[in-house]
Each structure stands twice: as C-alpha cells, then as structure tokens.
C-alpha positions as CSV (number, residue, x, y, z in Angstrom):
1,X,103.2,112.0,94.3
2,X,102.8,108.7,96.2
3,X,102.3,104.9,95.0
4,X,102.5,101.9,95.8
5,X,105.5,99.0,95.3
6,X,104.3,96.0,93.4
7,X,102.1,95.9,90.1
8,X,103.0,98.2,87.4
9,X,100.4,100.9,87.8
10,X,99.8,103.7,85.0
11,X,98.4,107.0,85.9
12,X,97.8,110.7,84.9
13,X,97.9,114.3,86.4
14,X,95.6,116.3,85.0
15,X,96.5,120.4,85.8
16,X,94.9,123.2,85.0
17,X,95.2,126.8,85.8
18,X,92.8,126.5,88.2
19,X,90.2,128.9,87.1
20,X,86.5,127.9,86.5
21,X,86.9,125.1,83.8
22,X,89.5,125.7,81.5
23,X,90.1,121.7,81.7
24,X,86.8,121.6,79.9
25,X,88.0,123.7,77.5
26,X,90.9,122.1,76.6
27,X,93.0,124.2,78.9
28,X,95.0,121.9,80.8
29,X,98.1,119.7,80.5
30,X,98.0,115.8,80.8
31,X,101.4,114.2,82.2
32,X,101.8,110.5,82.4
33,X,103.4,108.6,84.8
34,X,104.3,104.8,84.6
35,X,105.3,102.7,87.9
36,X,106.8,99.1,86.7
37,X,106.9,97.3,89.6
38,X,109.9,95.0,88.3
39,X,112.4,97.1,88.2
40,X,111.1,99.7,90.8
41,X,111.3,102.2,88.3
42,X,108.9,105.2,87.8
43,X,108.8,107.1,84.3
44,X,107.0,111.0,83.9
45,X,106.5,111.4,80.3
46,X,106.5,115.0,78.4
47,X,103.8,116.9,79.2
48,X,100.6,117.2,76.7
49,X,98.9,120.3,76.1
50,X,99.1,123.9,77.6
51,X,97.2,126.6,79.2
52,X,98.1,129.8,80.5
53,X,100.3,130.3,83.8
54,X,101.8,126.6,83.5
55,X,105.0,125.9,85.2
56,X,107.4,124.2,82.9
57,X,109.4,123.0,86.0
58,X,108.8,121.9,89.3
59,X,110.3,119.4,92.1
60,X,107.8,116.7,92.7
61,X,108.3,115.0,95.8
62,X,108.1,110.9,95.2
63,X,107.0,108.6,98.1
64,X,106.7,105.1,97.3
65,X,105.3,102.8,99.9
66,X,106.1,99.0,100.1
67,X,106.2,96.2,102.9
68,X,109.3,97.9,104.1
69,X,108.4,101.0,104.7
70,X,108.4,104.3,103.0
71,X,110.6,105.9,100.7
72,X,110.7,109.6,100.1
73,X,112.6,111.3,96.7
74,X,113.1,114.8,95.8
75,X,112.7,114.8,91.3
76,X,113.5,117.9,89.7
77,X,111.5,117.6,86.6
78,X,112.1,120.0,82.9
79,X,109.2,119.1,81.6
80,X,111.5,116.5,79.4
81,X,110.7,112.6,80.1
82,X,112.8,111.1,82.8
83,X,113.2,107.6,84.4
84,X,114.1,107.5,88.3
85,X,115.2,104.4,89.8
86,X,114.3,103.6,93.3
C-alpha cells in the first residue's frame, strides 16, 4: 500500500476472487482506508462484503512517502479496524 504524507486522503481496495467478474456480481469485498495527514495516522476499516476464497488476514506492507524520504511498515491486519501511527 503506498501514499503520500500531507492531505488527508480517503481511498478503497476493491478485491475480488479474481475470476471473470464476480465484482460485478457483488462478489467482492470493499475495505476503506483513511490517511489524516495531521496526525500521520492511517486507519483500515472492517471489511464489507464477501466472496469465496477471501483471506480474512494478511500483512500489508505500508510505505508512506513525504519530503523526507520513505518510510516502510509491516501491518498485520484481522480483518478488525485498526489505527497505525507513523
């Protein structure tokens, strides 16, 4: 996952199994993600929706790129909604 320091930015992954278009269908899971620039803080909401195969939970790797350079997380995520701090 990368972004960018600064403005807070909203966004969305949209995953599917990968098959055809199950996403039209319905068949996919939306997860939102929030950057707020203030307080260099990034939240990944619950997931919404389902579809067959989906992984509960994964390690998304984080880089956030500013003036200062880059900086790279590791973010084990349950598929519960966490904040990380960076």
């Amino acid at each position: 996952m990368l972004g960018f320091t600064g403005r807070d930015a909203p966004f969305t992954l949209d995953e599917d199994g990968g098959d055809e278009y199950e996403d039209v269908r319905g068949a996919s899971v939306l997860v939102g993600r929030l950057w707020s620039g203030k307080d260099r803080r990034m939240t990944i909401a619950c997931p919404q929706g389902s579809f067959d195969g989906i992984t509960p939970q994964r390690v998304y790797r984080i880089m956030l790129i500013s003036k200062a350079g880059c900086e790279k997380r590791l973010v084990a995520y349950t598929g519960e909604e966490i904040q990380i701090v960076c």
